[in-house]
Phi, psi and omega in degrees: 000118164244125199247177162201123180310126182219139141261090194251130162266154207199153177212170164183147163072049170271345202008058159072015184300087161263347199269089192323156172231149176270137188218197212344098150091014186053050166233359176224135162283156169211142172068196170109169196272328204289329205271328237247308140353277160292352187275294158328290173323322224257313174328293182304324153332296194278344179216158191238170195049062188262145134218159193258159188204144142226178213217071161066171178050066171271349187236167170089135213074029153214161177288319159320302182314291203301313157320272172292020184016058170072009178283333168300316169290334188282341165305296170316342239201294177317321196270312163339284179074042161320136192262014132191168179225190182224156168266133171227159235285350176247052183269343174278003200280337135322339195071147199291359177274334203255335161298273180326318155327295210262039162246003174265314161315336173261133200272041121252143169322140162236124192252158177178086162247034186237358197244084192272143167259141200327281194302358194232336191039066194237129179279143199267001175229173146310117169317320207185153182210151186253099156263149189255123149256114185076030168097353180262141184227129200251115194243115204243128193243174184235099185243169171223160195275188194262344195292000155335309202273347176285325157294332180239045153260359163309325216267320179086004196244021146204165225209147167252146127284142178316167184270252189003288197291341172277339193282336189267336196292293185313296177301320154345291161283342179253328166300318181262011165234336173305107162222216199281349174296317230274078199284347185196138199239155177227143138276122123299105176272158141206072162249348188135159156300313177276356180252352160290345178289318200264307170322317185293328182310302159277046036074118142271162182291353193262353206269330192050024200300126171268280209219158180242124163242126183245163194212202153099299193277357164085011201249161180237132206236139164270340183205171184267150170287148190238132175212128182086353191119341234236129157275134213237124158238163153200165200238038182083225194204139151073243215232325164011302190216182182195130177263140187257129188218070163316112165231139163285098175279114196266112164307313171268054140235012220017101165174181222233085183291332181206146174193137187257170187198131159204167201223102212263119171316115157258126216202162165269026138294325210252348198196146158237140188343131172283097167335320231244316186282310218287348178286332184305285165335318177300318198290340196257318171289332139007275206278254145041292169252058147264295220262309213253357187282040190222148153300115194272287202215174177222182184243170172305302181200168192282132179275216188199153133219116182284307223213126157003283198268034178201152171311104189242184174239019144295339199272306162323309184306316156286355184277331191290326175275327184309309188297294181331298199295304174282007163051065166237181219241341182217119180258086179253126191269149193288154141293306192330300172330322210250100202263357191265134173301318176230158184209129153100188350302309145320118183253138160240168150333272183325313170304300172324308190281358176272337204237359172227057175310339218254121181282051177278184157320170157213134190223161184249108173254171182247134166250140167246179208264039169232004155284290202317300232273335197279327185301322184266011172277328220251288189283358185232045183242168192304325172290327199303310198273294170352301185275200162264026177317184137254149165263181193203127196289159163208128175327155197309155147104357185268148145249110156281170117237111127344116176233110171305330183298314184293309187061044170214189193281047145026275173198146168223139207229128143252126216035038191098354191219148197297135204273117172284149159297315193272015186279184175231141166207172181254123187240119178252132183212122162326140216307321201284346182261351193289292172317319156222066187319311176295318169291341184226353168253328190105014181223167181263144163273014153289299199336291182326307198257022186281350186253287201246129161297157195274146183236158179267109168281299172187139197314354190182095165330279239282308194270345179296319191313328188307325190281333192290315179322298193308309200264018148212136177271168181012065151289131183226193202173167163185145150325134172209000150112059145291337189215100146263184171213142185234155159242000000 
C-alpha cells in the first residue's frame, strides 16, 4: 500500500470577520483573520502536505469589506494565501463585473463549474484545478448554491444550474479529467449542509468524489457526515474556528483510507497573532474609523437577531422603520438582511452599515389577502425553516400564528383584525425579495401587481433608515409574538 499523510484546512462563510473578540470573562481572544493567520502559520510549520481551502462567502459582513467593496479581503486572502477557493453567493454582492475584478486580484484559483453565462453557455470561472503535494494531484471542482442566480437575474448576464444538473457538471469534469494520476477529488460547495447531503447522493461512484467541503448553512458538525461514500465537512461562520480534517490517501486505489476531522477553536491558546497581518489589517481599519466612527442614535439598550429564523427585536426594529417609511400594512424586512447579531446601545455609522448592509431598494405593492396568506404559509411553513430557506421579521400591528403540526397558517391578524382572502392590503418588500418573490414567497410578480402598479417607496433602504436613526433616540423593541408557532 502506498499512502500519504495530508493535512487540509478549510473555512467558509468568513464574510470579512476580521477582528478578534474578548470573550468569557475578557481572559480569552477568539477569532480574527490575525489569530487565524497564526493559527495557518504555526500548522503549515509543524506539518507536512498542508492545505488550505475555502469553500465560498469570503466577503460581506464588515464594514471594512463593505468600504472597500471586497478589494480589501481579497488583499487579505492574498497574505492568506489559499490554495483554492470557491464562490459562494455573496462574492456577488458587488455586481458580477466587480467579482471578476477581484478575481483577477486574487493570487489564488477560485473554482466554479456550475455558473454559466447565459448567451454563450460558457462557464464562467475555472471549473476545476489539479494540485500535485508530494507527488499525489488532488483535483478540486467548484459548485455554488442556486441562491446565486437570486443576484444576476438583476443583471440577466448569468445563469445557475439545478443541483440534479450540478451532480452532471461534477461526472462532467471527472470524466474528462479524472484519471488513474488522479489520488483524491474534493467538492468545494456553498450550497448548504442538507444540499451537500443531497448532491453527494447523486453523486455516481465512477464519478470518484472522496470528500465535500461546504458552507453557505453556517453548520457546526460534531463529526463528519458520511453519505454515498462521500465525506461532508463544513466549519460553522467567520473566523472562530477552522476545520482540520488529517487523511491518509491511498495511492493506488485513490481513495481516503484513514481520517481524523476537527473543528478546531481559534483563540490566543491555540495560536499566536500574526503582527504583520494584523498591521496590514489596521491600515484598512484607519480609514474606516475616520469616516464611520461618529455616533448616529443611541438606543434604550442593546438589541438582539440570535438567529434568521424567529421573530427577533432587532428585526422588529427595522420592519417597524420600514412600515413607517413605506406606510403599508405589512413591512416584510429579509432576516438574511440584518448580518449582525446585536446592535446598540451606542450606534456608531459603521456599526449600523455592519450590521444592516445592503442599500437596496424598496417598492410598495397592493395585494389581496389570500396572496398576503399565501406569502406568510410559504415562509413560516416547516420546510422553509428546516432548509435554508428565507425568513422574514414583520411589523408592529401583524399576528401570524403557525400551527406546526399541521403545517399551515393558523390564523393572520393586522392590527387586531383578521386578514379575509377577498380584502386589499399593502406590502412592502425589498428590491432583492421583490425580484425573487416566487422563490422564496410562492407568488409571482404579476400577482404582487395585479391590482396597483407597484410603486419604488426608495431607491436605498439602507441610507433612508439611516435618517430615521439620526432623528430618534433611545429606541427599544422587544419579542412580542408577532410570528408564533404552536403545536
Amino acid at each position: 500500500m502506498n499512502t500519504k499523510n495530508f493535512t487540509i484546512l478549510h473555512s467558509n462563510d468568513m464574510h470579512g470577520d476580521f477582528t478578534a473578540e474578548m470573550r468569557e470573562g475578557g481572559t480569552k481572544i477568539i477569532g480574527g483573520l490575525s489569530l487565524l493567520s497564526g493559527y495557518l502559520n504555526k500548522v503549515r510549520r509543524e506539518e507536512e502536505n498542508v492545505l488550505y481551502v475555502i469553500a465560498g462567502d469570503m466577503l460581506q459582513g464588515s464594514i471594512i469589506d463593505t468600504e472597500f467593496k471586497g478589494v480589501s479581503t481579497i488583499e487579505i486572502m492574498n497574505y492568506l494565501l489559499p490554495d483554492v477557493a470557491t464562490l459562494g453567493n455573496h462574492e456577488f454582492d458587488y455586481g458580477l463585473p466587480h467579482l471578476l475584478f477581484l478575481e483577477k486580484m486574487a493570487n489564488f484559483p477560485i473554482v466554479n463549474a456550475n455558473l454559466y453565462i447565459k448567451k454563450y453557455h460558457k462557464r464562467l470561472m475555472s471549473p476545476y484545478m489539479i494540485l500535485n503535494k508530494a507527488g499525489f494531484d488532488m483535483l478540486f471542482i467548484g459548485i455554488i448554491t442556486d441562491s446565486v442566480i437570486d443576484s444576476l437575474q438583476r443583471d440577466e448576464i448569468g445563469s445557475f444550474v439545478t443541483l440534479e444538473a450540478a451532480s452532471e457538471e461534477v461526472g462532467k469534469i471527472t470524466n474528462a479529467y479524472k484519471n488513474e494520476d488522479i489520488d483524491l477529488t474534493i467538492l468545494l460547495t456553498h450550497i448548504g449542509f442538507e444540499g451537500d447531503k443531497e448532491l453527494a447522493r447523486m453523486l455516481k461512484p465512477e464519478w470518484g468524489v472522496d470528500i465535500i467541503i461546504g458552507g453557505h448553512s453556517h453548520t457546526i458538525l460534531e463529526r463528519p457526515e458520511e453519505v454515498n461514500g462521500i465525506l461532508i465537512v463544513q466549519a460553522g461562520v467567520g473566523t472562530d474556528q477552522i476545520g482540520k480534517l488529517d487523511i491518509t490517501v491511498d495511492d493506488d486505489t485513490n481513495s481516503v483510507v484513514d481520517y481524523k476531522w476537527q473543528l478546531i477553536p481559534i483563540d490566543n491558546t491555540i495560536a499566536e497573532k500574526d503582527e504583520e497581518l494584523e498591521k496590514y489589517i489596521e491600515s484598512f481599519r484607519e480609514v474606516v474609523d475616520r469616516k464611520y466612527n461618529t455616533i448616529i442614535t443611541r438606543f434604550q439598550r442593546q438589541l438582539t437577531h440570535p438567529s434568521r429564523k424567529i421573530e427577533t427585536e432587532l428585526g422588529n426594529l427595522f420592519a417597524d422603520l420600514i412600515q413607517e417609511r413605506a406606510n403599508v400594512d405589512v413591512a416584510l424586512t429579509g432576516s438574511g438582511s440584518i448580518r449582525g447579531k446585536e446592535l446598540g446601545p451606542v450606534v456608531t455609522l459603521g456599526d449600523y452599515i455592519s450590521v444592516f448592509p445592503y442599500n437596496d431598494s424598496l417598492t410598495k405593492f397592493t395585494v389581496s389577502g389570500a396572496t398576503l396568506m399565501k406569502i406568510f404559509s410559504k415562509f413560516m411553513s416547516n420546510e422553509n425553516r428546516d432548509k435554508d430557506g428565507e425568513f422574514y421579521q414583520v411589523n408592529k400591528g401583524v399576528k401570524a400564528v403557525y400551527n406546526k403540526t399541521s403545517d399551515s397558517l393558523e390564523s393572520l391578524l393586522i392590527n387586531g383584525k383578521e386578514v379575509t382572502p377577498e380584502g386589499i392590503y399593502t406590502l412592502s418588500l425589498q428590491g432583492y425579495h421583490a425580484t425573487n418573490c416566487y422563490k422564496y414567497l410562492s407568488v409571482t410578480y404579476e400577482e404582487l401587481s395585479s391590482i396597483e402598479q407597484p410603486k419604488i417607496v426608495t431607491t436605498a433602504v439602507r441610507d433612508t433608515l439611516e435618517e430615521f436613526l439620526r432623528n430618534k433616540q433611545n429606541l427599544t423593541n422587544k419579542v412580542e409574538g408577532r410570528l408564533t408557532y404552536i403545536t
